[in-house]
N, C-alpha and C positions, 0 to 999 in steps of 0.2 A: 365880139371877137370871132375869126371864122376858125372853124375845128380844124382848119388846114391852111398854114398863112406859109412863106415864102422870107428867108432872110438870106441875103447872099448867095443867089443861086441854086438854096437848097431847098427842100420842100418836107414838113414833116409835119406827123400829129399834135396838137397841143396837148399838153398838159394836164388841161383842163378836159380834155375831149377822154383823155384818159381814164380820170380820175370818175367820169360819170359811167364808164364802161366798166370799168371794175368793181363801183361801188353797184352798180346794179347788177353783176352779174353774180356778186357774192351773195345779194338780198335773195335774188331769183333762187339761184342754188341753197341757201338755207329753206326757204318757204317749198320748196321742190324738194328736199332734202325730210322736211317732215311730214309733207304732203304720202309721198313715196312711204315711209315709214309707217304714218297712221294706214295706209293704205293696205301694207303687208300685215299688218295687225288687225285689222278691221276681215281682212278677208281670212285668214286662218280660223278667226273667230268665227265668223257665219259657215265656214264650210266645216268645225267641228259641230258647231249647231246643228249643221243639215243632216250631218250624221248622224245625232243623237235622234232627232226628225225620224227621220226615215227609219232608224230601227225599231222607234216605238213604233211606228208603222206598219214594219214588217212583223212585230211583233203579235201586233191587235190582228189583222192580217190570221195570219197562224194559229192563233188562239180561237177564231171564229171558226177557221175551217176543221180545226181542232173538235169543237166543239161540233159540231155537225157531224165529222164523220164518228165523232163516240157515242153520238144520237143513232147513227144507223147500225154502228155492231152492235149498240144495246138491244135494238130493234131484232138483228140477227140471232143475236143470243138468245134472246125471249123465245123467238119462235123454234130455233133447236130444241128446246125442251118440250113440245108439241107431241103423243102420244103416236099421232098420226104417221109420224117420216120414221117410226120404229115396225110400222106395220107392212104387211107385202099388197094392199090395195093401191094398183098403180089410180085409180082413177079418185082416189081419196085425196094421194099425194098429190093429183095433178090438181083436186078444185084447190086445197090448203094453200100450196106453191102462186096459185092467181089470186088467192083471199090476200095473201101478203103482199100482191106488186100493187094491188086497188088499194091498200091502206095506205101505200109509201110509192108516192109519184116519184119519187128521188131515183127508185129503183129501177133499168132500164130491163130487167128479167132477174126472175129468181128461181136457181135449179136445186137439186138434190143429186147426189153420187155415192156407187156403191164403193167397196172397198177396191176396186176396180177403176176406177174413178171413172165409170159412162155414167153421162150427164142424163137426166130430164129434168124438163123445163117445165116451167104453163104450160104451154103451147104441147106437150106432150110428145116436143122433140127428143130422140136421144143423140147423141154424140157424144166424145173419147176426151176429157181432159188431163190425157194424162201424163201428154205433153209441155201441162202451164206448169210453172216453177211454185207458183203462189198454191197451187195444188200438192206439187208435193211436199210442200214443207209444213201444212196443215196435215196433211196425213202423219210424217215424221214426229211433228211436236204435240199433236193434238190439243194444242192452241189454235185462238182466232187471227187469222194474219190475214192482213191488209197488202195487196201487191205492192211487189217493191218501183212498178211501172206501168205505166196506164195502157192498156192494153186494147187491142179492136173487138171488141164484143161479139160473139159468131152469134146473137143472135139477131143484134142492129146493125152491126158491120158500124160501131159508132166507136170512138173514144170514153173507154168507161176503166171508171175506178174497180180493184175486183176485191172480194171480202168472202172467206168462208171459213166456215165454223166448227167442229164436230157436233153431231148429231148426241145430244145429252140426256133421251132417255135409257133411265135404269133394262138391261136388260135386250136394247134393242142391234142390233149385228150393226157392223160398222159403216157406218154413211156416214155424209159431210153435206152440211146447207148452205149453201154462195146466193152472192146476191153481185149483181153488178150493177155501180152509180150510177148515172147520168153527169158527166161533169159541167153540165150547164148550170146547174144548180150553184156545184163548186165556183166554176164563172164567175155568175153574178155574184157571191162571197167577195171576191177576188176585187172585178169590175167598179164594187163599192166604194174602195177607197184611191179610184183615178182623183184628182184633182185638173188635169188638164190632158194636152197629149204631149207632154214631154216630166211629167209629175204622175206616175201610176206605179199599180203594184203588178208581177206574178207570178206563176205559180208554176213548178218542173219536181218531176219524179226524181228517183233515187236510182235509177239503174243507166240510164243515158241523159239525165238531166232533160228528159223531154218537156217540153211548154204543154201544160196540159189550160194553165188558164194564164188570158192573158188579154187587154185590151183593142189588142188588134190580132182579129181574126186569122189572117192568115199566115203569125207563126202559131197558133194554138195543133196540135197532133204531128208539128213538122219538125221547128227548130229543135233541133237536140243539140244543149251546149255541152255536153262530156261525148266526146266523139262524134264529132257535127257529122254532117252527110256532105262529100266534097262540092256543092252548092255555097252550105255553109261555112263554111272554116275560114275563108278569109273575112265572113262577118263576127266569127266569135273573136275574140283574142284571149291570150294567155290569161289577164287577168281573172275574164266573167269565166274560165272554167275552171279556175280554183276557188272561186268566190264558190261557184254551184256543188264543189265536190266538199267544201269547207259546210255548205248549210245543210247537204243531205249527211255528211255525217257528224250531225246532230250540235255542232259548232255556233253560233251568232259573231258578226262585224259587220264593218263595213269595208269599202272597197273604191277604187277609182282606176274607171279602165275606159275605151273607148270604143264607142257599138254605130254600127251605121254613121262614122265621120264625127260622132257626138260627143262629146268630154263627158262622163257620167258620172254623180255622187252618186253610188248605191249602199244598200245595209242589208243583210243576210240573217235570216233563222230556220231554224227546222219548225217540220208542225208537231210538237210531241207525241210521240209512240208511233211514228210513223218514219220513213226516210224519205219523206217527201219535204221540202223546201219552199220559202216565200223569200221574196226580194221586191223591196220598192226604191225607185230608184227617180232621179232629176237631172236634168242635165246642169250642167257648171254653169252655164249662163245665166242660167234660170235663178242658178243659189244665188251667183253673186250681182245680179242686175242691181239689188241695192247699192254693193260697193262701186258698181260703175257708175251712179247717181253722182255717189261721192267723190269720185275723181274726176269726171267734170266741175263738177262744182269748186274742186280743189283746184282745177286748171284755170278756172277763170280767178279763184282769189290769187293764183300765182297770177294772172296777167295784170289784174287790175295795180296787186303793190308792186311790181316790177314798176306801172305808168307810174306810180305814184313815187316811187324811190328813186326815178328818173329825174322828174321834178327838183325833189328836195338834192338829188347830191347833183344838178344845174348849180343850184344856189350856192351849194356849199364850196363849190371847185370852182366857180367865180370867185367866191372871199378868198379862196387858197390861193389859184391862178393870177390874179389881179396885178398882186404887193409882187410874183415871182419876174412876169411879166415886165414891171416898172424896172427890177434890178435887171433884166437883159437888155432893155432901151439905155438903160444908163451905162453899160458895160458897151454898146456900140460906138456910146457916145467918147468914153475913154480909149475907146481903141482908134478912131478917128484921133484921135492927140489932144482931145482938148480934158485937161484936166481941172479947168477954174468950175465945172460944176458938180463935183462930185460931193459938194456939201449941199446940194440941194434935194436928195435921197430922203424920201420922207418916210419915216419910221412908224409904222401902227401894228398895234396889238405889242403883247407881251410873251406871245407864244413862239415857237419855232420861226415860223416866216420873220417876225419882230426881231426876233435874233438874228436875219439872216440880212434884212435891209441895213441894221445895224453893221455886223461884219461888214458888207461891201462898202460902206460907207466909209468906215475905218478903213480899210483896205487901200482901197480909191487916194484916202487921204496920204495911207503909208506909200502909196506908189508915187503918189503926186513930189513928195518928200524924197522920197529915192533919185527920182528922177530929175532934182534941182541939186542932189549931192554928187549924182555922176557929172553934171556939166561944169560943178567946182573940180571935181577930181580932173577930167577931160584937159582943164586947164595945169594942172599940177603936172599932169602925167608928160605933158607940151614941154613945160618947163624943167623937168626932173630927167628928158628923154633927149636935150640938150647938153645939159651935164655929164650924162655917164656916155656920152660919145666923147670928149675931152678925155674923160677917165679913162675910158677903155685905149686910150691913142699913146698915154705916159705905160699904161700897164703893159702896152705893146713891147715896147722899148724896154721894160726892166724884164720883161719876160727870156728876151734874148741875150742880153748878158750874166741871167742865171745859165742859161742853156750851153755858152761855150766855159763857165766855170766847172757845171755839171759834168763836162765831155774830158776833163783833166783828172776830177776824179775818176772818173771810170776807171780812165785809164792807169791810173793810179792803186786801182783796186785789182786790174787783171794781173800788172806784175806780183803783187801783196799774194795771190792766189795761185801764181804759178809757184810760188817759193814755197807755198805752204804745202803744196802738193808733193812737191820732190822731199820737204820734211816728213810729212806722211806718208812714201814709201820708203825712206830708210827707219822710223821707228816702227814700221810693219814689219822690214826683217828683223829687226834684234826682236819684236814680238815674236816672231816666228819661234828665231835660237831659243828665247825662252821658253815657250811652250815645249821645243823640246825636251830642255833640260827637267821641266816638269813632270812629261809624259816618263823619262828614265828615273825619276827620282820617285815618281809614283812604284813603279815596276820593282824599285829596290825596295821600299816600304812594304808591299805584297809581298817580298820576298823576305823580308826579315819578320812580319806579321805570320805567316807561314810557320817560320821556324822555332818563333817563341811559343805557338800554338802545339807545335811537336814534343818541344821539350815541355810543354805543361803535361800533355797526354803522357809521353814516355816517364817523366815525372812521377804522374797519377800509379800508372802500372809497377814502377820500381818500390811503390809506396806499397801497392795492391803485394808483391812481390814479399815483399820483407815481409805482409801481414801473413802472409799464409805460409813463408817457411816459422815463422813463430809459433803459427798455430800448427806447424807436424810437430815441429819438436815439444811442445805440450802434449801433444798427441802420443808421441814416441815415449816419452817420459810414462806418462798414465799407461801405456800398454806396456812398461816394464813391469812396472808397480804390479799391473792385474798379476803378471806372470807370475811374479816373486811369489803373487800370495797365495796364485795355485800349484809352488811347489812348498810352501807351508800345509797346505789343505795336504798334499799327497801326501805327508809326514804323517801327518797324524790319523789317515788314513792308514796306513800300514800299520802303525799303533793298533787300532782299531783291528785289524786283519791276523794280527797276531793276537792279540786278545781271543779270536773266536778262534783262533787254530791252538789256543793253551784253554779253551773252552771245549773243543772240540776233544782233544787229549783227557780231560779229565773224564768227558762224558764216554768216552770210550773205555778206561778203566772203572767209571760206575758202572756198565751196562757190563764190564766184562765181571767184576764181583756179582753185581746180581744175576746171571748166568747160572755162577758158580751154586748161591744156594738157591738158586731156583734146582738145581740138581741135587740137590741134599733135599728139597722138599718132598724129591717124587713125585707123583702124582700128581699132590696140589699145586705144584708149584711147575706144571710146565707149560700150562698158559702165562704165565710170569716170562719163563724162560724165551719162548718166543718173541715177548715185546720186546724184552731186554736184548735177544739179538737184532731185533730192529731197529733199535736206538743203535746201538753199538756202527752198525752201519750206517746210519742215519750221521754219526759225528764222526767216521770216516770220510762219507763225499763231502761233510762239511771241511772237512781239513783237508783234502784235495782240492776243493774251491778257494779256501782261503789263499792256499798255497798261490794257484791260480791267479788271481787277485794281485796278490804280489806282486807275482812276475813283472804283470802289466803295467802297479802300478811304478816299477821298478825302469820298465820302459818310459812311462811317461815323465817320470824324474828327468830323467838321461836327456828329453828331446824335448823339455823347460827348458832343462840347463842349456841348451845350443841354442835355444830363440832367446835366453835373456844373455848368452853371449854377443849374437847377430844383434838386438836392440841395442846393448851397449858402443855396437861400433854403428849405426845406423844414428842413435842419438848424439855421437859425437861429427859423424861427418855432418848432419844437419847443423847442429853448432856451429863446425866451419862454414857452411854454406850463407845462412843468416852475418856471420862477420862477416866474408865476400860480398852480401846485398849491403849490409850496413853503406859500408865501406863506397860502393856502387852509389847508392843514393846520397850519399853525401857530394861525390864528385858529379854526379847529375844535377845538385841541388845549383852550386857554382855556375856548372855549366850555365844554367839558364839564368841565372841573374847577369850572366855575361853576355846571353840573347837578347835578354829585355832592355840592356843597357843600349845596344846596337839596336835595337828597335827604336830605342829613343831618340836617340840620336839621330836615327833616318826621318824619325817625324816632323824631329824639330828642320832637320834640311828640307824637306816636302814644305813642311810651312813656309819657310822662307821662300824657297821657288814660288809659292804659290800667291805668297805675297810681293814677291820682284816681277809675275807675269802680271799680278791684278795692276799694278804701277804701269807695268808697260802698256797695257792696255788703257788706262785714265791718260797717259802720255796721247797715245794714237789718237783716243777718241780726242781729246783735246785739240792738238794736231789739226785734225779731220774739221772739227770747229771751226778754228782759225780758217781753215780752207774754205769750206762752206759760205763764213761770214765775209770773208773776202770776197768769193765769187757772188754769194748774194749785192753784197754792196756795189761791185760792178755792175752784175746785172737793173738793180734798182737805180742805179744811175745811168744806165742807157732808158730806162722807165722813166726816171725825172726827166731826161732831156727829150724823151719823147713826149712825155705830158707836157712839157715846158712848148715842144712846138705845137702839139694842142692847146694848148691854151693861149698861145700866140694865134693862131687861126681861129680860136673859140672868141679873142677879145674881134679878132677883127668883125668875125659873127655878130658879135655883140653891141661894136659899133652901129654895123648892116639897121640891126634890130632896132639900135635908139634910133636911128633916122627914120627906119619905117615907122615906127612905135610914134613919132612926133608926126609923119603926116596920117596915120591914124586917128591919132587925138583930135587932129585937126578934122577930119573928116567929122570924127563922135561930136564935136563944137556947132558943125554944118548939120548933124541930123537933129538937134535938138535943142534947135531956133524952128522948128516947125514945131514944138511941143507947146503950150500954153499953160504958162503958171500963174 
């Protein structure tokens, strides 16, 4: 079958051509899929390996050169303690300073300094170091310090490590013993653990990160990665100079950064007690040439099962293809008209496609089926399409003698509608008169409603009225009574008043007898005499008070007696007054039962208006019905007689139709004698 066949003009992929591309491009992409995967894992793996690598590296590395240089300050220190560098014989100092560089090849010179710091050497040079840093900070700490940075030796003009010590005899003025490396020695340390030339270690100071060892000569005393020199700076990058500033202070890692165009796995450490630094490093390639083994290798198992899943889903998209393939030949073959072979669809398997030959089969059959019940119908429809042209010809004809029956009533409905209307504007006006009569019978209702609310009020107040001349003349009555009783009280008050004025009289004839023998006593008796005329006048002003007393209360009798004659007439005109209210609220009381009677009366009128308007209104609206139903029934009979000639034009329509309809038929008759059952 060709992966690209041609049916009616068209031109498309098969099927089958499909089914082999998609099934080997999903095999491809799974085996690519964990190709890729194993490959991301496999290489994470080897490149922390390489790391872990390279730091033990860096670390052996450092530990060596470790080792070495605490070989030579031990060596420094031993000889500080030397009797000789305490003494003033320069030529002692100069053999001692030579016996020590012939012991220790390592040593590229070895000087001694006064506290001044001028040098002499072997060689019995002097010069001024008192410019080196490493110098003054030996003096400052009087410790042994190792330079923080590999410096040019003034006496090889070479790259040398510098180391000095104070001078540790008991007693001796102050000097300091330096010794400066050779760092070829350090070098070959270094140089030891190359592996190849892109697999080596080395080695930079702590002050500008300078290369002091290094496999390739020509960065050794130049590259400085902490502040390169503008040669260098576009070969350092950001990473290796924090990699460098990370090992000199005193730090361990690793790192990946990119040196001379090269991908680098590096690992970083310090050399201990020093701030000097080791780095061995590999390039990327290098680490992962294993994994790129593997991913060739993994490229060809991806090509090889690709060949081979090609193969197997050939075969498989054939068996699919094949059964899909027979049902579109057999559907050409139904669409050409022939339907006597649709039972010839041969059905295998039991799976999807099996189901599927199956359906078209059925299918094929139910169409074949349909299409022998349309050509019975075709005939019916022939026959049926005869008939209702007759029908529609009598329905013509009854249609029109409804239409001039309809056109009577109409008219029969406009007169019924005009009378109803001229009914409904003569019971609009008496609606009217009545609502007037409502709107004035309302008005007398508020006015009588009004009135009985007055006389309740004025009612209330005439009530209010009577209560409170009641309560004066209770009032009036009890402030008689007081009065009465304080011209009682005054009575017996002057009783009282007389009593002390026939009390007073008697006291005055005592005091006037005891006078008398107070006078017959003489002598003893005229202290007596004195009191006795003191009392004497003492019940004199008492009886001119009394007197007094009287008078007043003589007045206040007098002007009782005219307030309980003024209560007496004030008590009776209230009396009168209270009968005048009586009297009043009784004829108010009538009054208003005479209001409320008229109120009722207006109510019960108001009601009736309001029940003669509601009438007149159920009248109108009624009325207005009649009207309504009148002119609708006009109207709906100019509707029927209109429908009625639609539907006289609709049967003729419909006749139109059965004729067309019957050579229709006749045509469906003619296309399905080309069909084969």
């Amino acid at each position: 079958m060709n992966a690209i066949w041609k049916d009616k003009n068209r031109s498309f992929i098969s099927i089958r051509t499909k089914l082999v591309c998609v099934i080997v491009l999903l095999i491809a992409l799974a085996v690519a899929a964990v190709e890729i995967y194993s490959y991301k894992g496999r290489a994470s793996e080897i490149e922390r390996t390489v790391k872990e690598e390279q730091l033990n590296t860096a670390i052996l590395t450092a530990s060596r050169l470790e080792t070495e240089i605490a070989k030579t300050v031990s060596t420094l220190e031993t000889a500080a303690n030397n009797s000789v560098f305490s003494s003033d014989d320069k030529d002692s100092i100069i053999k001692e300073l030579l016996a020590i560089k012939e012991q220790n090849h390592i040593f590229s010179t070895v000087f001694m300094t006064d506290s001044a710091l001028n040098r002499l050497n072997e060689k019995g040079e002097i010069s001024s170091l008192a410019g080196r840093e490493y110098m003054q900070e030996v003096q400052k700490t009087k410790k042994t310090v190792i330079s923080h940075e590999i410096l040019i030796s003034q006496a090889t003009q070479k790259p040398s490590l510098m180391i000095a010590t104070p001078v540790k005899v008991p007693g001796a003025p102050e000097r300091y013993l330096g010794i400066s490396v050779n760092i070829d020695n350090l070098q070959g340390i270094v140089a030891a653990g190359k592996k190849n030339d892109s697999n080596y270690s080395f080695a930079f100071d702590g002050k500008n990160g300078m290369v002091f060892a290094h496999p390739f000569q020509e960065y050794v005393g130049s590259l400085k990665f902490i502040n390169p020199d503008e040669k260098d700076k576009a070969l350092v990058p950001p990473e290796l100079q924090a990699m460098v500033k990370e090992a000199t202070a005193g730090h361990s890692g690793s790192q990946i950064y990119t040196f001379n165009g090269s991908k680098i796995i590096a690992a970083y450490t310090n050399i201990p007690g020093t701030s000097l630094g080791v780095s061995a490093r590999m390039t990327y390639d290098e680490a992962m040439a294993p994994v790129m083994k593997e991913r060739n290798s993994a490229f060809m198992i991806t090509l090889i099962t690709s060949l081979l899943s090609t193969i197997v889903a050939l075969a498989g998209a054939k068996y699919i293809a094949d059964p899909i393939r027979n049902i579109a030949d057999q559907a050409n073959i139904i669409a050409s008209g022939d339907f006597t072979q649709s039972k010839t669809i041969l059905v295998k398997g039991k799976d999807e496609i099996g189901h599927l030959q199956q359906d078209f089969r059925d299918m094929a059959g139910m169409l074949r089926s349909t299409m022998e019940q349309i050509g019975q119908a075709a005939a019916q429809i022939a026959s049926a399409s005869e008939e209702l042209e007759a029908s529609a010809e009598q329905s013509a004809q009854g249609a029109g003698q409804v239409a001039a029956t309809v056109s009577q009533v109409a008219a029969g409905a406009m007169d019924q509608a005009k009378a109803a209307n001229d009914t409904v504007q003569t019971v609009q006006a008496i609606g009217e008169e009545i609502n007037g009569i409502a709107q004035h019978t309302c008005a007398v209702e508020d006015v009588s409603q009004s009135s009985a609310s007055a006389a309740l009020e004025g009612g209330k107040a005439l009530r209010y009225a009577i209560d409170s001349i009641t309560n004066i003349n209770g009032i009036v009555q009890n402030t008689a009574g007081t009065i009465r009783s304080l011209e009682n009280f005054s009575d017996r008050i002057i009783q009282i008043v007389d009593t002390i004025a026939g009390i007073a009289s008697q006291t005055n004839l005592l005091a006037l007898n005891a006078a008398i023998e107070a006078a017959r006593a003489g002598e003893h008796g005229r202290g007596f005499s004195v009191v006795a005329d003191e009392v004497r006048k003492l019940a004199e002003q008492a009886k001119e008070s009394a007197g007094s007393i009287a008078q007043i209360i003589d007045e206040v009798q007098s002007q009782i007696q005219v307030a309980i004659d003024r209560m007496d007439k004030s008590a009776q005109e209230v009396f009168k007054g209270q009968e005048v209210v009586l009297a009043a609220g009784k004829s108010f009381e009538v009054i208003q039962q005479q209001i409320d009677d008229v109120h009722q009366a207006v109510q019960g009128i108001t009601a009736s208006v309001q029940v003669l308007s509601a009438s007149g209104s159920k009248v109108t609206a009624a009325v207005e019905k009649i009207r309504d139903i009148s002119n609708e029934t006009a109207a709906n009979s100019q509707t029927i007689s209109a429908a009625t000639e639609e539907q006289s034009a609709g049967i003729q329509e419909i006749a139109s139709s059965a004729e067309a309809l019957a050579q229709l038929s006749g045509q469906l008759e003619s296309m399905l004698k080309q069909y084969k059952f």
